[in-house]
C-alpha positions in Angstrom: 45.8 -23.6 -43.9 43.3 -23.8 -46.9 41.2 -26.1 -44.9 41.0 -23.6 -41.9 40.0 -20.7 -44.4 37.6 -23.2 -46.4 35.8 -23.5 -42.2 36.5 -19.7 -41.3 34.3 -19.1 -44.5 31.6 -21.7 -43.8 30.5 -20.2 -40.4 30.9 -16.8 -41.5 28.2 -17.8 -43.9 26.4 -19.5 -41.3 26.8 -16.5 -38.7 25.5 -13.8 -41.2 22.7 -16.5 -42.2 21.2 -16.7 -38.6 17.8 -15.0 -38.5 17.6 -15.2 -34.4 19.0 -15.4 -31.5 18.8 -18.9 -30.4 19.8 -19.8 -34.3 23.4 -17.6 -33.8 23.7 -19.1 -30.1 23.7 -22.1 -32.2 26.2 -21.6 -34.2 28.4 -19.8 -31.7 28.2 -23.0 -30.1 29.3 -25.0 -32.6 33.0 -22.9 -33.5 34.2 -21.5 -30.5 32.0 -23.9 -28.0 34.2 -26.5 -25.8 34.0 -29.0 -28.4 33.3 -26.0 -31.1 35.3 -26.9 -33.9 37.7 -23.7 -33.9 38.3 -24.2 -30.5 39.4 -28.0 -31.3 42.0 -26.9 -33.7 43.4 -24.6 -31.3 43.6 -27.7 -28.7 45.6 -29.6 -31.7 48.4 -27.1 -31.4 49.8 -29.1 -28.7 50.8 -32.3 -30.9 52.1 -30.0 -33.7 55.6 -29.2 -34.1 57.2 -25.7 -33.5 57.3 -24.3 -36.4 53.7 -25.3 -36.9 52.5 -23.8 -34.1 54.3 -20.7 -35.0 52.2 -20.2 -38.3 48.8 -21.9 -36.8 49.1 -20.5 -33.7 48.4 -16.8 -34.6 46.4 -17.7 -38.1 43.7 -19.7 -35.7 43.6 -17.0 -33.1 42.7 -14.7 -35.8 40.2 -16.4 -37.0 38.8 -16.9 -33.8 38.8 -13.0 -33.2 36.9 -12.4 -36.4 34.4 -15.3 -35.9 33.6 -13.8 -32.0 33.5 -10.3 -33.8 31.5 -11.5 -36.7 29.1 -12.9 -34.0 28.9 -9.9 -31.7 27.9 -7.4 -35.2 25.2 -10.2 -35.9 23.8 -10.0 -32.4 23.7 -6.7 -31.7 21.7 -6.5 -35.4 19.4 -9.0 -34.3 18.4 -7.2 -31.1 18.1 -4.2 -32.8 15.8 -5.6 -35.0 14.1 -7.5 -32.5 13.7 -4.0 -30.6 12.4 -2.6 -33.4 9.8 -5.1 -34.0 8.5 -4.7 -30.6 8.0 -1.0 -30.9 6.3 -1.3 -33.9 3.9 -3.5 -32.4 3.3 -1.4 -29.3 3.1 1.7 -31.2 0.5 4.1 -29.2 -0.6 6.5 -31.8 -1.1 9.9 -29.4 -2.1 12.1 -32.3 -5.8 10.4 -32.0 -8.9 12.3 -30.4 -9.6 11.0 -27.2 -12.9 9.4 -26.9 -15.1 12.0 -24.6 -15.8 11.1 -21.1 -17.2 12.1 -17.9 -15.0 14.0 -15.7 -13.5 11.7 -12.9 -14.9 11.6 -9.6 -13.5 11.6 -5.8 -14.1 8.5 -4.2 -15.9 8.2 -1.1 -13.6 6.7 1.0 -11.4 10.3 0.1 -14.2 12.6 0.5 -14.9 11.3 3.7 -10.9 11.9 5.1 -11.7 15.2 3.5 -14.6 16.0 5.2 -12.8 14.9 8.4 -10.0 16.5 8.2 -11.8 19.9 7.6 -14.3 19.1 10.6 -11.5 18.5 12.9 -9.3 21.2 11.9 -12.2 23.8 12.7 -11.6 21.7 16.3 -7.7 22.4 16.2 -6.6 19.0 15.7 -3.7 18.3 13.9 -3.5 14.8 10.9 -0.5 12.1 12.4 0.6 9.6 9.9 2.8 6.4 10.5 3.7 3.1 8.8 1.9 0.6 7.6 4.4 -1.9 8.9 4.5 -1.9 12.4 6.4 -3.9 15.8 4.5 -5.8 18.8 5.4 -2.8 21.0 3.7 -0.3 18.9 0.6 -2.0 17.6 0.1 -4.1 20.9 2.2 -4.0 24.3 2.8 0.4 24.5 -1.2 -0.3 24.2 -2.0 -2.5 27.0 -2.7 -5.4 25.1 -1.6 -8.5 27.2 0.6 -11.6 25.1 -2.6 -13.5 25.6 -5.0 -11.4 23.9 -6.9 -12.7 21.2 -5.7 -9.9 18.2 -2.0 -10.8 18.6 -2.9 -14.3 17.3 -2.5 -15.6 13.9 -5.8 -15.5 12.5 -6.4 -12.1 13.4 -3.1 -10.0 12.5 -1.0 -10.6 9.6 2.3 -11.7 10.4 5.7 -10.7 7.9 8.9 -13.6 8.1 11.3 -12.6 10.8 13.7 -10.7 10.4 17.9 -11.6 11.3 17.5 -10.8 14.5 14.4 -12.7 15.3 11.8 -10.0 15.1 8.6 -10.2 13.4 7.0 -7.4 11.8 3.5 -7.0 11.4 0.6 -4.9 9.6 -0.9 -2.8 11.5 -4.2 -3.8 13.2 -5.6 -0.1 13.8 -4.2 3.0 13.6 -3.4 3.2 17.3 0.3 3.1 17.0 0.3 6.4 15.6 -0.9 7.8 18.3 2.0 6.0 20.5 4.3 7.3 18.1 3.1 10.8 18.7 3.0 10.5 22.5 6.7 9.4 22.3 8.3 12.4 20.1 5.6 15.1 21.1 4.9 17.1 24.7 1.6 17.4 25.3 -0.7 19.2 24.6 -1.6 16.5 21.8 -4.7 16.9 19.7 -4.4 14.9 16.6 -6.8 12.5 14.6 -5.1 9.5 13.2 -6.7 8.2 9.5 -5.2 5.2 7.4 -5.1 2.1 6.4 -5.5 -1.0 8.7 -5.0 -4.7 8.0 -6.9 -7.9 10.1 -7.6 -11.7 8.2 -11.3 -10.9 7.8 -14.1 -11.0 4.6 -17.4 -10.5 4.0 -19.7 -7.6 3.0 -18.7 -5.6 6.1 -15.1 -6.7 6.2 -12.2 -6.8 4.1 -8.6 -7.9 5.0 -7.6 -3.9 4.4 -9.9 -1.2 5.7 -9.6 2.5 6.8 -9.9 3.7 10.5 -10.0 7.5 11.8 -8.7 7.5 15.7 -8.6 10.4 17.7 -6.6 11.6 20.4 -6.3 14.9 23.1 -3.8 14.7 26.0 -3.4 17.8 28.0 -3.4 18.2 32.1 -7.1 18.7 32.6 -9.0 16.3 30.1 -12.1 14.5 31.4 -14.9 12.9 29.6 -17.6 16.0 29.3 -14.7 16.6 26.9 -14.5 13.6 25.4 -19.2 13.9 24.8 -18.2 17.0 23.8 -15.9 16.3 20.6 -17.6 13.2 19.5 -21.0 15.8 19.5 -19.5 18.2 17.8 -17.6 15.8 15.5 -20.6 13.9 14.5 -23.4 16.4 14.0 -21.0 18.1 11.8 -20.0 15.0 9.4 -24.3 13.7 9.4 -24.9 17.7 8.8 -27.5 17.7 11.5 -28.2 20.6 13.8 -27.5 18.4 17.0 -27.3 14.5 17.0 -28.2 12.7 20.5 -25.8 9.9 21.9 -25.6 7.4 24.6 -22.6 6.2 25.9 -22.4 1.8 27.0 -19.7 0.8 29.2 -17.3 -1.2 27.3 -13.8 -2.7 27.3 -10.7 -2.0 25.7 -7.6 -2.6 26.4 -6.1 0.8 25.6 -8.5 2.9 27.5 -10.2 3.1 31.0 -12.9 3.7 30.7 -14.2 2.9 27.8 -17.8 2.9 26.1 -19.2 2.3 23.1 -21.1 5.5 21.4 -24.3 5.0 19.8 -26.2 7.8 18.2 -30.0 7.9 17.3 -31.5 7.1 13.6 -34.6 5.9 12.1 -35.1 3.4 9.8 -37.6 4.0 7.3 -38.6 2.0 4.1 -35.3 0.9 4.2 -33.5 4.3 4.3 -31.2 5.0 8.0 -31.5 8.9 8.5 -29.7 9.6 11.3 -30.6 12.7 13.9 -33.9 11.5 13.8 -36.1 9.0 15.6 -35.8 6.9 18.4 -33.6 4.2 17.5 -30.0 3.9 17.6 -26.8 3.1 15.8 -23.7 2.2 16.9 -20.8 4.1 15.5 -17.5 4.3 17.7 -15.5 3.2 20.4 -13.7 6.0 22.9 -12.9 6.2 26.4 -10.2 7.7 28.6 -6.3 6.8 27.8 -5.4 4.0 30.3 -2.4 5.3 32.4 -0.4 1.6 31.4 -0.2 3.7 27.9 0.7 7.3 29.5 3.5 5.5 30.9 4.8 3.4 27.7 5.1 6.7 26.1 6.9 8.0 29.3 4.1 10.5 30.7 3.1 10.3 34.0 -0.2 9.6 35.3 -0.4 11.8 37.4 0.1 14.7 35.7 -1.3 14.3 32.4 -4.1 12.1 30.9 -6.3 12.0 27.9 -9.4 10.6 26.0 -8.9 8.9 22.8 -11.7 7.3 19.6 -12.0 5.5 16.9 -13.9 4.5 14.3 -14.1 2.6 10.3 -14.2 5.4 8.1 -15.5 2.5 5.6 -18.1 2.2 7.7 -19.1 6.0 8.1 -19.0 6.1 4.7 -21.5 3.8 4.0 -23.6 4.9 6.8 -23.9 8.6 5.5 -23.9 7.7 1.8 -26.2 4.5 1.5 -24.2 2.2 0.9 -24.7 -1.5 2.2 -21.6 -3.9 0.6 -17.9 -3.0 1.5 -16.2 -4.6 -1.0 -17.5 -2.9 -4.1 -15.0 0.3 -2.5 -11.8 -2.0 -3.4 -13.3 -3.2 -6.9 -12.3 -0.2 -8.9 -15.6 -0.1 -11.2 -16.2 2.9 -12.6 -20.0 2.6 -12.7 -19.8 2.2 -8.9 -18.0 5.2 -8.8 -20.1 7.6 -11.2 -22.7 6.6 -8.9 -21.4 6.9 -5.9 -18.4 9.2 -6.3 -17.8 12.9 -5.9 -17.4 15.8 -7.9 -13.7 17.0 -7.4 -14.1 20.7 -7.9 -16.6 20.6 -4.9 -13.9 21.0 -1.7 -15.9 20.4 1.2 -15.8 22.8 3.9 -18.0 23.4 7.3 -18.8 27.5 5.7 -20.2 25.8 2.5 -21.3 22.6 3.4 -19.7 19.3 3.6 -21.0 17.0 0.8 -22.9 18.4 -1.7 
């Protein structure tokens, strides 16, 4: 008995001596461990007699209960302390002036979707939204795209792990299946413009892996293309803030649409500067055509009865186009100098009445 209370007060020294954590694991360890010594004499009570085990039997249990409460106090002081250390050290003293600075500024990319969405509401469209994460039957086959074509392969689209039942998710390549989305919960008449973020495996100064598209979309029961040339004139000689802006229209191919063209509009390219609305040269800037009826009919609308012209184009690129800017990636670097130069006040709303950009 006297040589159990001589070890009971030999790790009680030890517990209360333990500056750490990992030095009181230690020496919880070492009593009540599988071969901790208290946990040995317990395992002794086998080969003593009765009436030993009746007065060792409790008297080593109670030791045990003060040495696992002993340890338990120590560890919760150690944490404490340990806490307390650490918020010491990451003390953030508010009370200090803040040192002056520039007010921030709107980036580009979000004055642009601003100046959008105002020219476009003054032309009764409506801002659609959807996920980021899309299926093949959104982001490819409700749009026409066959299995074979080239932007369903790997290189091109980014590809999640399947999920249990097989299916593999994706990021959206363009912000198209938005507008399937919309065709499939909305009766026409649909006039909505489709912004957000897009994802393809591509870098260099004109590409990055995640960039920003604008689409557009109007399905109604009489929509040709005079008013398709009509919207993208409107559209565009509002957002370059030019009195009228020429275009020409090449036959082109996508998938989605039939038929389709690529727009160009007119520029001049002077000592280095692109002013566009002026001169005889020409930029191209878009891609539209007339919704093929393969995708009236994956969003159950007939053919017959309705169709629709749709567009689209980078709003990185538009951005850069109307603001002078000539490398992409410096909009995903998050350097302020890059955007005191190039960013915008954020008092200054734009609006068509007092001027888009300012």
């Amino acid at each position: 008995m006297e040589d159990s209370k001589t070890l009971e007060a030999e790790l009680l020294a030890e517990i209360a001596a333990a500056d750490s954590l990992d030095a009181l694991e230690a020496v919880r360890v070492k009593a009540l461990g599988k071969k901790g010594l208290v946990t040995a004499r317990l395992r002794s009570l086998g080969a003593m007699t009765p009436d030993e085990r009746r007065v060792m039997g409790p008297a080593l249990n109670a030791m045990k209960s003060r040495l696992a409460a002993a340890i338990a106090e120590r560890r919760a002081a150690l944490e404490n302390a340990e806490l307390d250390a650490r918020l010491v050290e990451e003390r953030l003293d508010m009370t200090l002036p803040v040192a002056p600075r520039e007010m921030g500024h709107i980036h580009p990319l979000t004055q642009v979707l601003d100046e959008l969405s105002e020219i476009f509401a003054d032309l009764d469209f409506a801002v659609a939204e959807g996920p980021h994460i899309e299926d093949d039957f959104h982001n490819f086959t409700a749009l026409n795209i066959p299995a074979h074509h080239p932007a369903r392969q790997m290189h091109d689209t980014f590809y999640l792990v399947p999920d249990e039942t097989g299916e593999r998710k994706l990021l959206r390549t363009h912000t198209s299946p938005v507008q399937i989305r919309t065709m499939l919960r909305q009766e026409p008449p649909i006039r909505i413009i489709a912004p957000g973020r897009t994802f393809r495996s591509d870098s260099d100064a004109t590409h990055t892996p995640m960039f920003h598209q604008v689409e557009g979309l109007v399905v109604d029961r009489e929509t040709h293309m005079g008013h398709l040339k009509g919207c993208l004139e409107a559209w565009l000689s509002a957002f370059f803030e030019v009195d009228r802006i020429r275009m020409r229209f090449r036959p082109s191919y996508f998938p989605f649409t039939e038929p389709s063209a690529e727009v160009d509009i007119n520029c001049s390219r002077q000592d280095g500067r692109l002013v566009v609305g002026e001169g005889e040269d020409w930029l191209e800037v878009l891609g539209c055509g007339m919704v093929h009826p393969n995708v009236l009919r994956a969003c159950n609308l007939d053919p017959e009865v309705y169709q629709g012209f749709a567009f689209g184009a980078g709003l990185d690129r538009l951005a850069m186009l109307k603001y002078g800017m000539t490398d992409l990636r410096p909009f995903f670097e998050a350097d302020q100098r890059w955007l005191a130069h190039y960013g915008f006040d954020p008092l200054e709303v734009p609006t068509i009445a007092g001027g888009l950009s300012r």
